[in-house]
C-alpha positions in Angstrom: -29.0 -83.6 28.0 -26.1 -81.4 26.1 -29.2 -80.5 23.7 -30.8 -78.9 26.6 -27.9 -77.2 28.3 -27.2 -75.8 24.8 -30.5 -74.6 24.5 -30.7 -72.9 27.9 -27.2 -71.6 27.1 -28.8 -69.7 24.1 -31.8 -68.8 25.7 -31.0 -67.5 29.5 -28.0 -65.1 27.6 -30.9 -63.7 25.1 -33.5 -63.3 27.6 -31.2 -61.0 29.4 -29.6 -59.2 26.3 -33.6 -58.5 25.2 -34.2 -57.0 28.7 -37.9 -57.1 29.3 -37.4 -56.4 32.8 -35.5 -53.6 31.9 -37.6 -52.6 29.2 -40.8 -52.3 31.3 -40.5 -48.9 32.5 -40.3 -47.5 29.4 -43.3 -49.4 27.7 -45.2 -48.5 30.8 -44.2 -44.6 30.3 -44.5 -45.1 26.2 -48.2 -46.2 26.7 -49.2 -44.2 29.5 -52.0 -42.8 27.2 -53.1 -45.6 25.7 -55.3 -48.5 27.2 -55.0 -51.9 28.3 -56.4 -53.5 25.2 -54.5 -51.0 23.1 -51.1 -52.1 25.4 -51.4 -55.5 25.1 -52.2 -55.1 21.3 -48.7 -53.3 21.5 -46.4 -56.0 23.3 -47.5 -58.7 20.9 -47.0 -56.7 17.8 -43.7 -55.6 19.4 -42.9 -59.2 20.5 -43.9 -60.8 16.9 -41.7 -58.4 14.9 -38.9 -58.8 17.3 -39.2 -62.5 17.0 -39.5 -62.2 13.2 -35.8 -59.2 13.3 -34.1 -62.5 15.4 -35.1 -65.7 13.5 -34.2 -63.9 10.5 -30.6 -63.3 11.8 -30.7 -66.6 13.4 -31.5 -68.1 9.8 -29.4 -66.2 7.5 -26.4 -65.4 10.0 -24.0 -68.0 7.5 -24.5 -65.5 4.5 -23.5 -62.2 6.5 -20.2 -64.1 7.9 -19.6 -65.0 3.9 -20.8 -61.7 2.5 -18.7 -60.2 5.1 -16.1 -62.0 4.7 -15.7 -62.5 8.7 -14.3 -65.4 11.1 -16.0 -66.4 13.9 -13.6 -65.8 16.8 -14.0 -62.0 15.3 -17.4 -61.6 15.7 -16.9 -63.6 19.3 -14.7 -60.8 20.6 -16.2 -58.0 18.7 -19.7 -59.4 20.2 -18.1 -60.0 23.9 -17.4 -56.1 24.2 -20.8 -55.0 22.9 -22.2 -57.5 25.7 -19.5 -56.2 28.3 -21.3 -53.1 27.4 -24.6 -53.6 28.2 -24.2 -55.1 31.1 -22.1 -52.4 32.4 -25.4 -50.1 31.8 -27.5 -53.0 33.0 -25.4 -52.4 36.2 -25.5 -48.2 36.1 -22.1 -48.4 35.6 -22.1 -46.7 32.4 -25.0 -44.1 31.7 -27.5 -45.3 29.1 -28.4 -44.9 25.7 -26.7 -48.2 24.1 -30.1 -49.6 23.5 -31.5 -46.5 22.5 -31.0 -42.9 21.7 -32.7 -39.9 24.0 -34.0 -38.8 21.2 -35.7 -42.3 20.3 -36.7 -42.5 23.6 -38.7 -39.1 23.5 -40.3 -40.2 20.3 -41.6 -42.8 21.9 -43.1 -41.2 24.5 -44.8 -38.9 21.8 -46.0 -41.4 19.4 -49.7 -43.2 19.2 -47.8 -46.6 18.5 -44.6 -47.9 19.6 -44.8 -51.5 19.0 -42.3 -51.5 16.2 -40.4 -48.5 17.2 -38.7 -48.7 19.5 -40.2 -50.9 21.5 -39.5 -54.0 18.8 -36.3 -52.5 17.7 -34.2 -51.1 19.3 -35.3 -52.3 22.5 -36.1 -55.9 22.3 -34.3 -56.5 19.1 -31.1 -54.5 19.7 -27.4 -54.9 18.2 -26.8 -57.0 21.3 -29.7 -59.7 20.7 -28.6 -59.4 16.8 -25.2 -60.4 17.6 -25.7 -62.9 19.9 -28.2 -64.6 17.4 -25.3 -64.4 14.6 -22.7 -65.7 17.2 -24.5 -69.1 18.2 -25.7 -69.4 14.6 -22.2 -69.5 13.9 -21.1 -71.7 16.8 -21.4 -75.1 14.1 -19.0 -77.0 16.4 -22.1 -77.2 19.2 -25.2 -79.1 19.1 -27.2 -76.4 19.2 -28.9 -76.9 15.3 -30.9 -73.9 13.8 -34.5 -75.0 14.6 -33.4 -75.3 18.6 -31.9 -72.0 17.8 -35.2 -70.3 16.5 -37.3 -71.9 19.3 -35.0 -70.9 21.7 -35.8 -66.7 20.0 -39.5 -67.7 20.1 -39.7 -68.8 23.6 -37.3 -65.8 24.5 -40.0 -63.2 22.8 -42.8 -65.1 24.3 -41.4 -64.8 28.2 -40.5 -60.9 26.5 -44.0 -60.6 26.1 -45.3 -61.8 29.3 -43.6 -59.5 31.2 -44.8 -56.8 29.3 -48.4 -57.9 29.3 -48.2 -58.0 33.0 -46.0 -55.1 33.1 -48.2 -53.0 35.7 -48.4 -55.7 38.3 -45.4 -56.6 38.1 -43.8 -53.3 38.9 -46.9 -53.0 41.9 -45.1 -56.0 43.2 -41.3 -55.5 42.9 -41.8 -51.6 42.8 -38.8 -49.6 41.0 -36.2 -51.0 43.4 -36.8 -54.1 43.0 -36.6 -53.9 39.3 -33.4 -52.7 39.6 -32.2 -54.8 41.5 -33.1 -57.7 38.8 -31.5 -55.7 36.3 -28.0 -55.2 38.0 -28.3 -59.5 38.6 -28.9 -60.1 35.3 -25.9 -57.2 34.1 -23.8 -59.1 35.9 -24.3 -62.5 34.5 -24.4 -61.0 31.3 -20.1 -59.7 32.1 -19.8 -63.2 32.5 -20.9 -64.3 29.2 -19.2 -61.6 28.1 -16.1 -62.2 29.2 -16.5 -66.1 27.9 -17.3 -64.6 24.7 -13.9 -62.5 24.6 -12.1 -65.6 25.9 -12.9 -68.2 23.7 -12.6 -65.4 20.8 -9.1 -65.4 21.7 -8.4 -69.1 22.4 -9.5 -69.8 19.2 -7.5 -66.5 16.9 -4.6 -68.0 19.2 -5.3 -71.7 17.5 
């Protein structure tokens, strides 16, 4: 049972960094010329190679804290404010571009393929998905154990990719206010697990 809660405690928080929901407008707009087969083609590529920035992360985040020379409770804080962040613009409370640049943005919308970039990064596989992948790798006191911690980046790129490859009925059926009404939900949650992040940072510097 604490294997599972662990899990879902990595997976729900990633899910919501990643944004698909979020992200759907603009793969929508960035593909507008393209068509269904070539979309679809898009999202997995996109999906894969996010999967492949994460596990990567996930599986080498021990050497980066080394290299680095950085502690844990560090990277918690440091990685609470970058989530605090995002889910301030999650909640329009901030304006945007912490994802992505304007100017990546218009590239995108000019460009024949955006499956890598930036739909794969910085999108899906942004600083705040990075972090939070190097964070819970880190996190050697929980249960969580690397393989749990890769599947629980694969099934968050798969659901990722679901929502993309239904990415036109879905915003038929929720509509643009609907959307954004997911998205300010999910911002929210994600201050929460934001501020747990800063807090148990600082519990443990005060250790």
């Amino acid at each position: 049972m604490d294997t599972l809660k662990d899990f879902v405690t990595v997976l729900v928080p990633l899910v919501i960094i990643m944004d698909p929901v979020g992200v759907l407008p603009f793969f929508l707009v960035f593909t507008q010329n393209n068509t269904h087969r070539e979309r679809l083609k898009m999202a997995a590529i996109a999906c894969v190679a996010a999967c492949i920035i994460l596990i990567f992360f996930g599986i080498t985040g021990d050497a980066v804290f080394d290299f680095f020379d950085i502690s844990l409770p560090a990277f918690q804080i440091a990685g609470g404010f970058i989530f605090f962040m995002y889910s301030l613009q999650m909640l329009h409370l901030i304006p945007g571009g912490i994802k992505s640049t304007t100017e990546e943005q218009e590239e995108g919308i000019t460009k024949e393929n955006i499956a890598l970039v930036p739909l794969a990064t910085p999108l899906l596989a942004g600083p705040g998905a990075i972090t939070s992948v190097l964070v819970w790798q880190k996190r050697t006191d929980d249960s969580l154990s690397t393989p749990l911690l890769v599947a629980a980046i694969v099934l968050a790129c798969i659901i990722s990719y679901l929502i993309l490859r239904f990415a036109e009925r879905i915003q038929r059926a929720l509509g643009v206010g609907g959307i954004r009404v997911i998205a300010r939900l999910m911002g929210l949650l994600l201050a929460v697990i934001a501020v747990e992040f800063i807090v148990s940072g600082v519990q443990e510097v005060i250790k």
